[in-house]
N, C-alpha and C positions, 0 to 999 in steps of 0.2 A: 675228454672229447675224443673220441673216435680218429682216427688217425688219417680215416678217408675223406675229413670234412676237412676246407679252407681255415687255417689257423685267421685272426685278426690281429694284428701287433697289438701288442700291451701299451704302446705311446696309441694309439689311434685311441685303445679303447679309453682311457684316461682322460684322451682329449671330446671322448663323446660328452664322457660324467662329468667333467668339468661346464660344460657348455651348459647342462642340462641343467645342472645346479645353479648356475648364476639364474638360468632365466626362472627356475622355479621358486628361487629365494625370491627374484623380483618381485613375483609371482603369489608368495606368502606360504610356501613349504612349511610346516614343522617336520619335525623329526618323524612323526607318526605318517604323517602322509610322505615320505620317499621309503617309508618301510611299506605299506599300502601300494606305491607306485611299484616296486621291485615283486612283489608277491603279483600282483597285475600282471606285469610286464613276463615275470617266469610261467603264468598262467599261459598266455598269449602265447608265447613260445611253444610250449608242449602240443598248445594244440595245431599252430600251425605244424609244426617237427611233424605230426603226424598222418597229416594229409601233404604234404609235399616230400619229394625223395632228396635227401643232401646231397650237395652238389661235391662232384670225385674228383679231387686231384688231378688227375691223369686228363681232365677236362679244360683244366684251365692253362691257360697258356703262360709259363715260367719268364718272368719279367724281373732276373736278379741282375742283369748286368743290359749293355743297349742292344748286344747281336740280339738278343730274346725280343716276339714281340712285336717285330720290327717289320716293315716289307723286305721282300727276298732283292731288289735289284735299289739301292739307295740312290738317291742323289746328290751329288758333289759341288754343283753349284747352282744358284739363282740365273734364272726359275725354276723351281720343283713342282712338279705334277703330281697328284693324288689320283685316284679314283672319279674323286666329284670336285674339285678343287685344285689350285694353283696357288701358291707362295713367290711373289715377284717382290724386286729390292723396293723400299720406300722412293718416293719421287717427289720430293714436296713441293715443287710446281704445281701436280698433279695431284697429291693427297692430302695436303697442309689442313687446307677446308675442312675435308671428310671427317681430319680424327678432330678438330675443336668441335664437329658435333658430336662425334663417338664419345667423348671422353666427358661431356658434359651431364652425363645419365647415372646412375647409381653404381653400375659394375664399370662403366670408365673410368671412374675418379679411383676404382683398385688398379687399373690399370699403370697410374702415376704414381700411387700414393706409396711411399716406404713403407714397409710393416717395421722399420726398426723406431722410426724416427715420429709416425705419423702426419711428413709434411709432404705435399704430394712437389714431386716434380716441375722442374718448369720444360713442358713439351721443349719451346725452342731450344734449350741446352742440349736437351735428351738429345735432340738427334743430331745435334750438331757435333757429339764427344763422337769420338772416332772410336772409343771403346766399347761403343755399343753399336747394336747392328738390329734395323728393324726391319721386316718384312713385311706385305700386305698381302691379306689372303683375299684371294677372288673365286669364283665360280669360272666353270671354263668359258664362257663365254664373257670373262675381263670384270664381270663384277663387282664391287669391294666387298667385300663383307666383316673384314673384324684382321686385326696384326698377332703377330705375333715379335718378339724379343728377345735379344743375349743383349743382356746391360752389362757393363765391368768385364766385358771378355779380357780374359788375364792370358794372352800365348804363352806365357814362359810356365805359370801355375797351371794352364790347360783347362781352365776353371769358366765359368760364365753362369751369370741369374735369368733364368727363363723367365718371361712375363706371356700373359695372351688372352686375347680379348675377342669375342665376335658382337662388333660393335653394331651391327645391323638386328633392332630386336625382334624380326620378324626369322631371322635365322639363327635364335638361338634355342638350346635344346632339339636341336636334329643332329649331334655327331659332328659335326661340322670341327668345334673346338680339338677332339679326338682325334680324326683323320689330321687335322694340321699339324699339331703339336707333334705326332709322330716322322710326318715328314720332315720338321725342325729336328727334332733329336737327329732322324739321318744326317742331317747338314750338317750340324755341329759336331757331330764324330769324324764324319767322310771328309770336310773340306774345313772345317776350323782344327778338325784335331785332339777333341774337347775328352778330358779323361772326366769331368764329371758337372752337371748341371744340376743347381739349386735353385731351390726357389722358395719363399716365404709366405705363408699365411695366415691369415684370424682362424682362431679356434672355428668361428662360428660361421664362416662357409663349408660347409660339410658337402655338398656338392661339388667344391672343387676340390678340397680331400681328398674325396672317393673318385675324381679322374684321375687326381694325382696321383693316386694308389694304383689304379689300371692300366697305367702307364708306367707301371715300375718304379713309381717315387718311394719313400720311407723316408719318415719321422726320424731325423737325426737326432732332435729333440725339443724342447717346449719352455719358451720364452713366458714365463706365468706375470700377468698384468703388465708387458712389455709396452705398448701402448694405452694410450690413451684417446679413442676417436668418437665421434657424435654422442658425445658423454657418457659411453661405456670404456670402461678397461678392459682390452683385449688380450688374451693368449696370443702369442706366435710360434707357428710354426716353423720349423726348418727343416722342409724335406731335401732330395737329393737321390740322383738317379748316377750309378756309377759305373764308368766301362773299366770292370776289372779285371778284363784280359790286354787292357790299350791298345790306341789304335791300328796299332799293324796287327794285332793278332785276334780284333774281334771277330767274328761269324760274318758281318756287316763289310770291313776291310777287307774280309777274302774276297765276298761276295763279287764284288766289282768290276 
């Protein structure tokens, strides 16, 4: 590979071929047809590689630690402002309603559910543990539209599990999840202090994957048939986003 093209981690690509395989076995693969699919598939390639220019390094924007990536002025405490959006504390007076519908839909129930354990969460607990800290993302003009989360914040371990959801499905797939999730990383460095945020998932969301990837996560590594959920055995994930310069000396900390 050329040295000006974007590498893919070897955990990610692993986690494609695995994915691909279960569903083509379901599916009635023999051997001859994923030799067929791969000879396809390196066809496709070439000829896309040769009407498209690969995209250069020096392009993409360096997402090894949280200063990278990040907006230049962070914020320290609730409310966070975005661009197009706001992050204010939960209020469950005011939101308790909102998430029993959000959470009732198909990316909801990932929102609860453990990847360890496959047993989803009891909401009331969740937000009742003081170890966790949930946020509601709105539109500027107060709207709700989908949470975000640190469940298990550990202060002393500096450690916490992102979760996040945009439960509103008329607003999902516009960035929305992207813009927020970033403003949550600032929080969690600027005002928790967080040397490093993890978070867990099924092979077979590739979708959130690849945010998680653009957000500077990586594949710690890969839980194989970890669960068991809607009578599939699932991979897990364990990515992880790390401030390896800590918090007084990230890009972000000076920033301030």
């Amino acid at each position: 590979m050329d040295q000006t093209e974007r590498q893919i981690p070897e955990r990610t690509i692993a986690t494609f071929a695995r994915s691909f395989f279960r569903e083509a076995s379901s599916y009635g693969f023999e051997q001859i047809d994923y030799v067929r699919f791969v000879n396809l598939l390196l066809d496709i390639s070439i000829e896309t590689r040769n009407t498209q220019k690969p995209r250069i390094l020096s392009k993409i924007k360096p997402v090894n630690n949280f200063g990278h990536d990040i907006l230049n002025k962070p914020a320290t405490q609730l409310p966070l402002r975005g661009q197009r959006l706001s992050i204010r504390a939960f209020d469950k007076d005011q939101d308790l309603k909102l998430f029993k519908r959000w959470l009732c839909d198909a990316r909801g129930r990932y929102f609860l559910l453990s990847r360890t354990t496959a047993r989803a969460a009891d909401f009331d607990k969740l937000i009742a543990s003081k170890s966790n800290i949930i946020g509601v993302i709105t539109l500027h003009d107060g709207t709700p539209i989908g949470s975000l989360a640190f469940l298990n914040f550990d202060p002393v371990q500096k450690k916490a599990e992102l979760r996040k959801l945009i439960g509103e499905v008329t607003m999902r797939g516009k960035g929305f999840a992207k813009e927020a999730t970033r403003l949550w990383i600032q929080y969690g460095i600027t005002s928790l202090r967080l040397n490093k945020i993890y978070l867990n998932t099924f092979d077979t969301d590739i979708r959130n994957i690849r945010l998680n990837e653009k957000l500077g996560f990586r594949v710690e590594g890969i839980l194989r048939n970890e669960v068991f959920f809607d009578g599939v055995y699932h991979d897990v994930l364990r990515m992880s986003l790390l401030n390896e310069q800590g918090c007084d000396q990230s890009p972000i900390a000076q920033s301030i």
